[in-house]
ZADO-589667 format. One record per residue (C-alpha): residue number from 1; residue in three letters; z, y, x. Coordinates in pm, whole numbers. Layout:
<bapas>
@num:NUM | residu:ALA | zz:Z | yy:Y | xx:X
...
</bapas>
This chain:
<bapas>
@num:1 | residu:UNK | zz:1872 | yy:677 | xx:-813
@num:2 | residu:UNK | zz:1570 | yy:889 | xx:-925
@num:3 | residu:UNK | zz:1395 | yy:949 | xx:-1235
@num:4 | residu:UNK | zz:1037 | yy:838 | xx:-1258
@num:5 | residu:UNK | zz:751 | yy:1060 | xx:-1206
@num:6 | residu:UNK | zz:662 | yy:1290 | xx:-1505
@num:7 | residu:UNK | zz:322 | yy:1229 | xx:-1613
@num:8 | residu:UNK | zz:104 | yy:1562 | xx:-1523
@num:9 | residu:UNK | zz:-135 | yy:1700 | xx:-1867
@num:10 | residu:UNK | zz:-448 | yy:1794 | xx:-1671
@num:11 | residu:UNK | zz:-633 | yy:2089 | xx:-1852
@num:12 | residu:UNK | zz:-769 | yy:2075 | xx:-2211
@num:13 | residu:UNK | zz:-1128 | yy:1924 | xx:-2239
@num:14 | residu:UNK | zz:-1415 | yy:2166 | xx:-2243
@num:15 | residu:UNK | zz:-1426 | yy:2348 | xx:-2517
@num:16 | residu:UNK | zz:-1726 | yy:2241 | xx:-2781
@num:17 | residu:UNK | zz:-1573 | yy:1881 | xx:-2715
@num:18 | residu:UNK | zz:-1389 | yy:1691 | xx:-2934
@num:19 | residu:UNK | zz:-1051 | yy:1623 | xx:-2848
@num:20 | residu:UNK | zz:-1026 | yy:1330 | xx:-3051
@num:21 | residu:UNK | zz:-1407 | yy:1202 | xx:-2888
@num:22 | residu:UNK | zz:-1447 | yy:820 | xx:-2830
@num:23 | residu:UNK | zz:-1368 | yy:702 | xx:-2489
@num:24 | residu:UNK | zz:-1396 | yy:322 | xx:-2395
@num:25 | residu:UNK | zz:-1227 | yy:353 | xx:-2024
@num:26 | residu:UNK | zz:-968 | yy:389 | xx:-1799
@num:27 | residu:UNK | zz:-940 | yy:464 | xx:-1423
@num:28 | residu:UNK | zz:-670 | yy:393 | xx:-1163
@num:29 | residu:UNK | zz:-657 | yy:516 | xx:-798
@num:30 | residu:UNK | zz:-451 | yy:337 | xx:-505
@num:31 | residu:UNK | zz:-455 | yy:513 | xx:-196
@num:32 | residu:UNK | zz:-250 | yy:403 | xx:153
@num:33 | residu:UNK | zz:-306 | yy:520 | xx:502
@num:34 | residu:UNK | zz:-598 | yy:291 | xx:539
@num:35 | residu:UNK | zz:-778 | yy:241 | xx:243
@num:36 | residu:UNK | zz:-834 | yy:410 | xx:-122
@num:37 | residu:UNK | zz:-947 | yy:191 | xx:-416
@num:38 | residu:UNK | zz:-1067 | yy:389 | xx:-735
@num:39 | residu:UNK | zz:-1096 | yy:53 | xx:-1034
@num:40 | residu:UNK | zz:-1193 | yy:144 | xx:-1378
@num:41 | residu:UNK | zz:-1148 | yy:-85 | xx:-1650
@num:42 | residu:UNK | zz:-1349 | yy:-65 | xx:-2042
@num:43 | residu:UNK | zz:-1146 | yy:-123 | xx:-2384
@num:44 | residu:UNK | zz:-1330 | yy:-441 | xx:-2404
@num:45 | residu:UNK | zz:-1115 | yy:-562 | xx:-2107
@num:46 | residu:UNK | zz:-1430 | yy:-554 | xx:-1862
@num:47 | residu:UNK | zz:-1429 | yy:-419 | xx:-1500
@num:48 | residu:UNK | zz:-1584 | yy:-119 | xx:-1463
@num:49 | residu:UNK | zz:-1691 | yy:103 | xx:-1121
@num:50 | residu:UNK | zz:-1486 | yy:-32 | xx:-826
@num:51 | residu:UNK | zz:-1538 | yy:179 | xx:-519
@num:52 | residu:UNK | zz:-1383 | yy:217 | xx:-194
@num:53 | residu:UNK | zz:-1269 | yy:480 | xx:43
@num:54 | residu:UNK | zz:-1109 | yy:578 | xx:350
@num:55 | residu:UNK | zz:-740 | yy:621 | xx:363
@num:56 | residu:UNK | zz:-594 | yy:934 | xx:164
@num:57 | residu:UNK | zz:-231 | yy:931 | xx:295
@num:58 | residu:UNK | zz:-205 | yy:1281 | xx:356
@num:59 | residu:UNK | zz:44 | yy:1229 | xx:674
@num:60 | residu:UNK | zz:-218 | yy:1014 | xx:825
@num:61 | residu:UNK | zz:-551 | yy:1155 | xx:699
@num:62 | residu:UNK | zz:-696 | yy:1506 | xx:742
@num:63 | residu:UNK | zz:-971 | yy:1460 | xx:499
@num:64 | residu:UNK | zz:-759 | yy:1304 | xx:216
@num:65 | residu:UNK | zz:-918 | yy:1591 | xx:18
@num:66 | residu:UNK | zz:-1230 | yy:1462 | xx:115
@num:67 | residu:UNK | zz:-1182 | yy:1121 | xx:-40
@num:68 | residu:UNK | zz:-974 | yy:1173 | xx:-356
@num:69 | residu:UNK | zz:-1294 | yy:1443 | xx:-463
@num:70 | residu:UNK | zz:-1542 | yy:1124 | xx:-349
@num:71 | residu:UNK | zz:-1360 | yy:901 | xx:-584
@num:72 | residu:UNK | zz:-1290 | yy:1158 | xx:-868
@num:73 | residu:UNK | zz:-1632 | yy:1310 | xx:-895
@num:74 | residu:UNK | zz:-1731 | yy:891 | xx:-975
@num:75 | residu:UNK | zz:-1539 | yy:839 | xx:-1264
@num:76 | residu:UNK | zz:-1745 | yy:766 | xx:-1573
@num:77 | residu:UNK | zz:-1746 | yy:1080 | xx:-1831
@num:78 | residu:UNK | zz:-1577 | yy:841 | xx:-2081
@num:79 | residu:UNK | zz:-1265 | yy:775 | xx:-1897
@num:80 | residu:UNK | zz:-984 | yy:826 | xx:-2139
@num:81 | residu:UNK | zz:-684 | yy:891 | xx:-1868
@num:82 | residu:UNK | zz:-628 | yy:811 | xx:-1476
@num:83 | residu:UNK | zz:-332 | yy:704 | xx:-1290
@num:84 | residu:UNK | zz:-334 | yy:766 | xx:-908
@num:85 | residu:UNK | zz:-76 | yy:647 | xx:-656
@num:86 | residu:UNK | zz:-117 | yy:755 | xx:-351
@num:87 | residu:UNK | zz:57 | yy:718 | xx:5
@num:88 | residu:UNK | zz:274 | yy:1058 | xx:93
@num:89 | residu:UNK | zz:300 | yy:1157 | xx:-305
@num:90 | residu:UNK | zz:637 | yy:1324 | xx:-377
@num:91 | residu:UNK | zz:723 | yy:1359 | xx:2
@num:92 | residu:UNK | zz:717 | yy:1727 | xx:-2
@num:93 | residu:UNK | zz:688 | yy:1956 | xx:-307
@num:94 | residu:UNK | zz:401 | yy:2165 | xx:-179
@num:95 | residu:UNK | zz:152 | yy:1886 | xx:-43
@num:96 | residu:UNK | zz:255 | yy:1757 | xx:-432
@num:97 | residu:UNK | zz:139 | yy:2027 | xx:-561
@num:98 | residu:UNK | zz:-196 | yy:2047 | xx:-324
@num:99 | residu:UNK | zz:-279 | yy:1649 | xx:-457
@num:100 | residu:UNK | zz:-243 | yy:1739 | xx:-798
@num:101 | residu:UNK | zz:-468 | yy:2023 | xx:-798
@num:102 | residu:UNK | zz:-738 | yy:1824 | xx:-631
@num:103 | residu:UNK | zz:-727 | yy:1595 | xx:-913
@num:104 | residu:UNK | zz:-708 | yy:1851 | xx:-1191
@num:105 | residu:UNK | zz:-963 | yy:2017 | xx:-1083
@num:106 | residu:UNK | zz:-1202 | yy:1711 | xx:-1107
@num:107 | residu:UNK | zz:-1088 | yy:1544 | xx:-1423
@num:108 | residu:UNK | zz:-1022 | yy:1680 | xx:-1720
@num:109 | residu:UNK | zz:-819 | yy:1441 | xx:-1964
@num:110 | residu:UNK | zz:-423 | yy:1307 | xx:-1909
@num:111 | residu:UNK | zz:-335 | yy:1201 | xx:-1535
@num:112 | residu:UNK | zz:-26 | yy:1060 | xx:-1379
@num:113 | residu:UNK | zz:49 | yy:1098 | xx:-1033
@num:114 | residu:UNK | zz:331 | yy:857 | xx:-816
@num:115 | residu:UNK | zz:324 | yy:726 | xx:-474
@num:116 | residu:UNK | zz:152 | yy:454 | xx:-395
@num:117 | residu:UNK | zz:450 | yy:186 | xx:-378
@num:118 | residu:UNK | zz:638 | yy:312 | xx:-698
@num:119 | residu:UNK | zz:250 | yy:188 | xx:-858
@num:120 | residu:UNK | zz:282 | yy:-109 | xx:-711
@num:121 | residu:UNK | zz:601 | yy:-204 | xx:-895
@num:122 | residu:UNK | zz:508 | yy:-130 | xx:-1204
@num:123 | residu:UNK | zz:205 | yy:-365 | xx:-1140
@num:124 | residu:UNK | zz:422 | yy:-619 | xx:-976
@num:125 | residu:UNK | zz:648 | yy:-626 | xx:-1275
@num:126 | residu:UNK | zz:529 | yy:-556 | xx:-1547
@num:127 | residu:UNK | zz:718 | yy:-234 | xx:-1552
@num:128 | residu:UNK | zz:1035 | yy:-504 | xx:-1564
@num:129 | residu:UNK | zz:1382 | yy:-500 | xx:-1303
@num:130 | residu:UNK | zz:1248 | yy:-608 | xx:-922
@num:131 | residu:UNK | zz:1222 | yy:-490 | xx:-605
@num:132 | residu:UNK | zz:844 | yy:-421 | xx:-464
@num:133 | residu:UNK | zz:855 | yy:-465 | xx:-116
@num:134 | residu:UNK | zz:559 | yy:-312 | xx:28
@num:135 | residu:UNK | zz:409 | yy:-355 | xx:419
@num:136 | residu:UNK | zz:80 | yy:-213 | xx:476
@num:137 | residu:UNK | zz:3 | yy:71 | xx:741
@num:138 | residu:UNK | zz:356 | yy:142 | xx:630
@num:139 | residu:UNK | zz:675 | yy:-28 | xx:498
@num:140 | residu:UNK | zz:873 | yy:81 | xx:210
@num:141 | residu:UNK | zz:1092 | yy:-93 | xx:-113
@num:142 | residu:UNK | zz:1095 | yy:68 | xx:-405
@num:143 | residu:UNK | zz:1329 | yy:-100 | xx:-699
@num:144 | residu:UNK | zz:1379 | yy:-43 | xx:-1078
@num:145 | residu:UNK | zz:1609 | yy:-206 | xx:-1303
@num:146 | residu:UNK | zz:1361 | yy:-209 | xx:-1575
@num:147 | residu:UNK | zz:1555 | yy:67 | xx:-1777
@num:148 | residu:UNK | zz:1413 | yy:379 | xx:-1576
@num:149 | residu:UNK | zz:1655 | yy:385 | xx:-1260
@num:150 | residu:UNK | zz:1483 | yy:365 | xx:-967
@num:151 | residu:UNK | zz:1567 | yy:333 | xx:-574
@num:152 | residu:UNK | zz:1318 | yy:385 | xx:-283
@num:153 | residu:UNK | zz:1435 | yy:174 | xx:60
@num:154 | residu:UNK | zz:1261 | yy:312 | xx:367
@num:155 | residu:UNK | zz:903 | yy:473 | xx:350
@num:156 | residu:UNK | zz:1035 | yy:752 | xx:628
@num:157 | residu:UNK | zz:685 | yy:710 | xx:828
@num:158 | residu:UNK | zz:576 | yy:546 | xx:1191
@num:159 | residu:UNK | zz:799 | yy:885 | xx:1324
@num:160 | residu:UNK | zz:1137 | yy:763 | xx:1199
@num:161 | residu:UNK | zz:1079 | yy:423 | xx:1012
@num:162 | residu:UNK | zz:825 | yy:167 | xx:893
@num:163 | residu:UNK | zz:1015 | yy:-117 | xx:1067
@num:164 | residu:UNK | zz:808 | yy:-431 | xx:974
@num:165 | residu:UNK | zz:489 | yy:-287 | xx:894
@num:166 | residu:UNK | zz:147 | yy:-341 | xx:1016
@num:167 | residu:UNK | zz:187 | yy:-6 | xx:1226
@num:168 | residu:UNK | zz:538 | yy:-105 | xx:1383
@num:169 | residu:UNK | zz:396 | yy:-500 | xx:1457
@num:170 | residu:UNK | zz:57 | yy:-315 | xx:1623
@num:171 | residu:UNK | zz:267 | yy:-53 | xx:1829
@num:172 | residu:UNK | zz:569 | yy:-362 | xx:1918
@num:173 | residu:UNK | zz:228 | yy:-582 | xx:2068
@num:174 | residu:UNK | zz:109 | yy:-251 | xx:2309
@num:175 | residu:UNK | zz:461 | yy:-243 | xx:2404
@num:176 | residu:UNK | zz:490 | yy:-567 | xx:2497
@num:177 | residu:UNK | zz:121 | yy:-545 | xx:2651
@num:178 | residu:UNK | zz:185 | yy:-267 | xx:2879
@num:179 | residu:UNK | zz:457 | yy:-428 | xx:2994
@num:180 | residu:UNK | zz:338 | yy:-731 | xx:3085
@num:181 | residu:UNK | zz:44 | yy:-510 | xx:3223
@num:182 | residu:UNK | zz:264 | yy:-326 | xx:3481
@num:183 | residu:UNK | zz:541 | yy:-631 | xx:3538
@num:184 | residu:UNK | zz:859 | yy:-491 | xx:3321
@num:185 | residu:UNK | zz:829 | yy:-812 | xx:3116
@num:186 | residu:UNK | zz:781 | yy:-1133 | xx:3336
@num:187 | residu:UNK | zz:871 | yy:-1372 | xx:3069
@num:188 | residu:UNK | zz:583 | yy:-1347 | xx:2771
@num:189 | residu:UNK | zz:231 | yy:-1417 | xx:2972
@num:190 | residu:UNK | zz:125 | yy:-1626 | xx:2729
@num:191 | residu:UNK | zz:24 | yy:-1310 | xx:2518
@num:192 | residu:UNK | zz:-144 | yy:-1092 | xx:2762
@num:193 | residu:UNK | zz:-468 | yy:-1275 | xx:2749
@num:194 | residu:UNK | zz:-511 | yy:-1384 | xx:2401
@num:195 | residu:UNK | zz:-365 | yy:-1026 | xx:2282
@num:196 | residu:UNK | zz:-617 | yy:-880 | xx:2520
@num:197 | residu:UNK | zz:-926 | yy:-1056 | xx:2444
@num:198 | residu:UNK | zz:-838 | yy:-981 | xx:2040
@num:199 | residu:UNK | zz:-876 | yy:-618 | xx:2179
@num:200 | residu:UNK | zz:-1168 | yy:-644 | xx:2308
@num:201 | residu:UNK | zz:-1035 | yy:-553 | xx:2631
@num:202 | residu:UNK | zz:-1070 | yy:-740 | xx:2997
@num:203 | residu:UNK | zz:-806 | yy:-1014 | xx:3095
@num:204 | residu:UNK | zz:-779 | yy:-845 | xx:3484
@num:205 | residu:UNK | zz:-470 | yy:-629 | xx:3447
@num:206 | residu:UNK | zz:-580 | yy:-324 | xx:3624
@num:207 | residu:UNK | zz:-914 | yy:-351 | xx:3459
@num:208 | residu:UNK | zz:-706 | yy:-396 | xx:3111
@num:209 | residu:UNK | zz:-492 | yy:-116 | xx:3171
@num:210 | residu:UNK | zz:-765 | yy:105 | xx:3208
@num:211 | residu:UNK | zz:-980 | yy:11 | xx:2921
@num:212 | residu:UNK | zz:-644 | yy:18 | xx:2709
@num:213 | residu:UNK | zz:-599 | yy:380 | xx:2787
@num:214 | residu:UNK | zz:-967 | yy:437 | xx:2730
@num:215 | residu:UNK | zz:-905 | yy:286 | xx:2395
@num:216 | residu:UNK | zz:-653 | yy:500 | xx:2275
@num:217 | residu:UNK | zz:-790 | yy:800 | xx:2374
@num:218 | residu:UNK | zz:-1134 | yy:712 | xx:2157
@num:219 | residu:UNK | zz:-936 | yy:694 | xx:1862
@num:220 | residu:UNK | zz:-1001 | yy:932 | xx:1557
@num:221 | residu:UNK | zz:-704 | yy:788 | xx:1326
@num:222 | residu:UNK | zz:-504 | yy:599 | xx:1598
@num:223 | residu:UNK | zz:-230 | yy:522 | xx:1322
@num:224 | residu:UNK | zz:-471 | yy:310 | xx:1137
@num:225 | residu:UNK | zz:-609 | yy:176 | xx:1431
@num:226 | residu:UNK | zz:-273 | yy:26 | xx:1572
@num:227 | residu:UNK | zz:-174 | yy:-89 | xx:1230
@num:228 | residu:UNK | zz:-498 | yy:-298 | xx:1215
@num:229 | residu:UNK | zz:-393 | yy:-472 | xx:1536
@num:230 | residu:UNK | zz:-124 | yy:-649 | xx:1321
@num:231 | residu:UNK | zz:-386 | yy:-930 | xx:1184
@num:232 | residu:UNK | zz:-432 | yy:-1006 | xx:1606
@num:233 | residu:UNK | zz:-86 | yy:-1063 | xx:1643
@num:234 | residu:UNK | zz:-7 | yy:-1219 | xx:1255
@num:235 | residu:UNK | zz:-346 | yy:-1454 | xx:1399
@num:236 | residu:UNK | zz:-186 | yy:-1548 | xx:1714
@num:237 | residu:UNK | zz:160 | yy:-1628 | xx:1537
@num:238 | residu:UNK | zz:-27 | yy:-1871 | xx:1302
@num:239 | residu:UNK | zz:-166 | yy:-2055 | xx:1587
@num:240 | residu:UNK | zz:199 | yy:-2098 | xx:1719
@num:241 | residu:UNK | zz:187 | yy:-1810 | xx:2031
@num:242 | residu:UNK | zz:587 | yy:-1765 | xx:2052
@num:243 | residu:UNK | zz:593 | yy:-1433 | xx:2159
@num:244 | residu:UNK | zz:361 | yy:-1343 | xx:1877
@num:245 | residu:UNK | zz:601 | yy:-1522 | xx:1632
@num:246 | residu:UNK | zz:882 | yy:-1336 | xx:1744
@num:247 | residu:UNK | zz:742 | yy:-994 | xx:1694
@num:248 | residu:UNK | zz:626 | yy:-1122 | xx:1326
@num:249 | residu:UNK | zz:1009 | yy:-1283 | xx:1280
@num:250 | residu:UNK | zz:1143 | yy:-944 | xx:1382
@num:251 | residu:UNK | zz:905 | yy:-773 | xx:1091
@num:252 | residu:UNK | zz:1058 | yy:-1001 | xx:879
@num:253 | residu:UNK | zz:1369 | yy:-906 | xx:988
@num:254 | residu:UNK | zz:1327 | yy:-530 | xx:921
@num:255 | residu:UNK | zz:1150 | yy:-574 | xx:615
@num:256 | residu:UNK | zz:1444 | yy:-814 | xx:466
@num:257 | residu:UNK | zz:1697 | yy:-563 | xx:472
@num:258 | residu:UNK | zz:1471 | yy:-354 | xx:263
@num:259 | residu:UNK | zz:1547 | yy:-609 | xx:-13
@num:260 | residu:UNK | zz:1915 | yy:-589 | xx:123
@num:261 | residu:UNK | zz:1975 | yy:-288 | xx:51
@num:262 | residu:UNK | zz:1809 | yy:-235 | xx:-264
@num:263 | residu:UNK | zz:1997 | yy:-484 | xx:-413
@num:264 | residu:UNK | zz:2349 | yy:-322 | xx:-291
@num:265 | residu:UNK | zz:2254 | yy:42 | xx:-398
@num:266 | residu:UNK | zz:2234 | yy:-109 | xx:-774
@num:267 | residu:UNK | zz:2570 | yy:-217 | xx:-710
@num:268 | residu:UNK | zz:2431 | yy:-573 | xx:-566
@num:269 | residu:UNK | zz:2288 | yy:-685 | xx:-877
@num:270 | residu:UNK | zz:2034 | yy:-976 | xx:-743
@num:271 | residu:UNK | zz:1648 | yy:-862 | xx:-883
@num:272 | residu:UNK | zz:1370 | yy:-1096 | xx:-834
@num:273 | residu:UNK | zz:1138 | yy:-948 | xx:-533
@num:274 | residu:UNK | zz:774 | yy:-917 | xx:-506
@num:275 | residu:UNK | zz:535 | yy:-804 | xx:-244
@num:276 | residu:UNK | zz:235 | yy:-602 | xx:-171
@num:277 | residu:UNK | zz:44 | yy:-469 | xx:125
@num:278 | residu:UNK | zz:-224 | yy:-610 | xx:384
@num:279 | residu:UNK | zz:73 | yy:-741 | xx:616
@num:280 | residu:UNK | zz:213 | yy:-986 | xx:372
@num:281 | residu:UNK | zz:-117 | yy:-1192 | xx:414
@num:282 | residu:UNK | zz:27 | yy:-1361 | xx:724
@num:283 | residu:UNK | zz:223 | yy:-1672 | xx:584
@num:284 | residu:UNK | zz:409 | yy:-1670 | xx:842
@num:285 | residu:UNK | zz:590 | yy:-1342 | xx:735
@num:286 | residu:UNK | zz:599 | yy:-1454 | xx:359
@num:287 | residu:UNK | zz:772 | yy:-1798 | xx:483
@num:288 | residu:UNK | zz:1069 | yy:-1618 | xx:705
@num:289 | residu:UNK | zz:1166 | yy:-1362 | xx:375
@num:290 | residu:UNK | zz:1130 | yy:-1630 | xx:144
@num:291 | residu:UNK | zz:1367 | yy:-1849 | xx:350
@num:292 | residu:UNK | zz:1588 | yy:-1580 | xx:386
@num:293 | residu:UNK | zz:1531 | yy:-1422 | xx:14
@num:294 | residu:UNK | zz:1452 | yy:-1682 | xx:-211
@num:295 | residu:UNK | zz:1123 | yy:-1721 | xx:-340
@num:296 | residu:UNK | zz:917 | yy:-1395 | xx:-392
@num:297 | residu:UNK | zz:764 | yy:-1342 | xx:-794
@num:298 | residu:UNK | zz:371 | yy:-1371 | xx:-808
@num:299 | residu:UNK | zz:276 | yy:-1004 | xx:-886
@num:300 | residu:UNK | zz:209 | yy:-999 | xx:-1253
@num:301 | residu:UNK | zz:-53 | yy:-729 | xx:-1139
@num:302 | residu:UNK | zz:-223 | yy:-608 | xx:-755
@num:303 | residu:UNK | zz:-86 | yy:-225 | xx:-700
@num:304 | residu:UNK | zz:-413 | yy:-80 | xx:-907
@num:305 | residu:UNK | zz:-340 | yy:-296 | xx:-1174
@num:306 | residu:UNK | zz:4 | yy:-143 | xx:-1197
@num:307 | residu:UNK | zz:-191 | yy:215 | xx:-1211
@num:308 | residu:UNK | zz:-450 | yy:70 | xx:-1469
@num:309 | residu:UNK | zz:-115 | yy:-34 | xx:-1698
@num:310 | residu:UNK | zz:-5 | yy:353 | xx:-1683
@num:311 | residu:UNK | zz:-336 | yy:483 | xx:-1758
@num:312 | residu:UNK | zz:-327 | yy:202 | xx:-2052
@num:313 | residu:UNK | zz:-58 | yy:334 | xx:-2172
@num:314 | residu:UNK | zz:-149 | yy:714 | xx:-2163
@num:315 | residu:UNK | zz:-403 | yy:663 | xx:-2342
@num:316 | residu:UNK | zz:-216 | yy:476 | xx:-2654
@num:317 | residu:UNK | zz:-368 | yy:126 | xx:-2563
@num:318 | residu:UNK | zz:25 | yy:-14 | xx:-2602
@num:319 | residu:UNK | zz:-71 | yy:-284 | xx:-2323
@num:320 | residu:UNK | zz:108 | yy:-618 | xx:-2392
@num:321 | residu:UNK | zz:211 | yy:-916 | xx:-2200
@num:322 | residu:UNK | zz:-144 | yy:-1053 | xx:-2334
@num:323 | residu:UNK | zz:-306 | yy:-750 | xx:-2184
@num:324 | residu:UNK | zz:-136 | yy:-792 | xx:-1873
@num:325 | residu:UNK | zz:-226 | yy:-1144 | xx:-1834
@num:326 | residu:UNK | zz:-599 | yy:-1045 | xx:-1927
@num:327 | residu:UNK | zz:-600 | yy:-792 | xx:-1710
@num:328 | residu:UNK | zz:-477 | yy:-980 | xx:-1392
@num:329 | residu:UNK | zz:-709 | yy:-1272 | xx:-1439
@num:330 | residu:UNK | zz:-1002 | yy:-969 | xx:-1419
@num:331 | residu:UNK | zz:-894 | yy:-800 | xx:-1128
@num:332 | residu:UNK | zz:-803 | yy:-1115 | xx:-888
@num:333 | residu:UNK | zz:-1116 | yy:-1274 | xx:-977
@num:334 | residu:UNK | zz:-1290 | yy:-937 | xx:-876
@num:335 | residu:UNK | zz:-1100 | yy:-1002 | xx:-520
@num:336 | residu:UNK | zz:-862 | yy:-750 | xx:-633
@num:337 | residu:UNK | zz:-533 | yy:-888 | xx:-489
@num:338 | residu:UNK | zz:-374 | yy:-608 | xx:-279
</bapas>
């Protein structure tokens, strides 16, 4: 089990400022490998600045840098304390270290600094016992029992893991593609043309095979880029395409023992589950776990929300359950869900 994240003191305010000066805000940062979402959020309970970003998973994105200074340099001046959680955080010590001083050297009041899933627990919870199960770009669990013990499931990147996420679904339908393309797989042609014409790409299988290539080779971020071929196949599931299903009941497959073995690592105590992440809008998906899992727990709060409840509670707000409940109603009806 491991301890949560410290929160990080960024440096003092300038001097000739108060330390004790009025602030009315707040400011949360959720970063993945595809997007990054900066919300800020007054006293008054009002939403503030929401802006949006490229992705600022350092494994994935060269110019994380980039986009963490774009977001930071946009907080309003009277932003009391920020909590960021972003892809990659904690993965190594020293590309810690590199986030931390990009954000420390653009704000200048309290910060705290976790990955991206451990945020979106805390959201999903309330800071309460559960297991997040998150499947974005990525796939990874991350489970607390509510009294500061924590377990993280998976998370080991498209190299060694991410079974179930919207980068392992997108690379499992090329697979299957150029297989069908060159005549390894004789038994699935009901995907090559639908699959295909999602792509973009022609329906004549030398013709497709070509453009395919051409595809990949064009691509700037091709992680990203296969994950977002996940919605094709999640699409073509929905409209009852078996081998599309199957690849989406495999996902669900992987991503269940997540919750599996969460649950056995706190000595198989059951914890209500939750989800987050762009892959868990296919129904599909949600309706094989829950079958499998009981039924998943509404998040109490989106993954930012769970970032906006840290910050709340840096800066001495003591956030209650009314707070909370406040607080979700804002963001979802800002289109704030994930």
């Amino acid at each position: 089990m491991t301890a949560t994240h410290p929160i990080l003191q960024s440096t003092p305010p300038v001097s000739g400022t108060p330390a004790s000066a009025p602030v009315s805000s707040i400011a949360a940062i959720d970063g993945g490998g595809t997007k990054t979402l900066l919300v800020v959020l007054g006293r008054d309970g009002t939403l503030g600045p929401v802006m949006r970003e490229a992705g600022s998973n350092p494994f994935d994105q060269s110019d994380w840098q980039t986009v963490l200074q774009s977001l930071l340099a946009r907080i309003p001046a009277t932003t009391e304390a920020l909590s960021l959680g972003i892809a990659g955080y904690g993965e190594t010590r020293i590309l810690g270290r590199k986030q931390e001083e990009v954000v420390r050297n653009a704000f200048a009041r309290p910060f705290s600094f976790t990955g991206d899933v451990e945020m979106a627990c805390t959201g999903a919870f309330g800071g309460r016992a559960g297991v997040l199960l998150l499947s974005g770009t990525g796939s990874v669990a991350w489970a607390t029992d509510g009294r500061g013990n924590q377990i993280k499931v998976g998370g080991w990147g498209g190299l060694f893991g991410d079974e179930g996420s919207a980068f392992w679904i997108g690379r499992q339908a090329l697979s299957l593609l150029t297989m069908l393309l060159d005549g390894r797989n004789q038994e699935d042609q009901a995907f090559l043309e639908p699959f295909a014409g999602a792509m973009g790409l022609p329906i004549e299988r030398e013709a497709c095979g070509t453009a395919l290539l051409a595809w990949y080779g064009a691509l700037e971020h091709p992680r990203a880029s296969v994950a977002a071929l996940a919605r094709h196949v999640s699409d073509l599931a929905e409209q009852g395409l078996e081998p599309a299903r199957r690849l989406m009941r495999d996902a669900a497959d992987h991503l269940g023992t997540h919750i599996d073995a969460a649950q056995r690592q706190f000595s198989g105590t059951p914890l209500p589950w939750s989800y987050a992440g762009g892959t868990f809008q296919s129904q599909f998906l949600r309706d094989i776990i829950t079958a499998r899992h009981s039924a998943p727990v509404q998040p109490r709060l989106p993954p930012v929300g769970g970032g906006l409840l840290n910050a709340a509670r840096m800066a001495g707000w003591n956030p209650d359950d009314d707070w909370i409940d406040r607080t979700s109603r804002t963001l979802r009806a800002a289109g704030l869900t994930s």
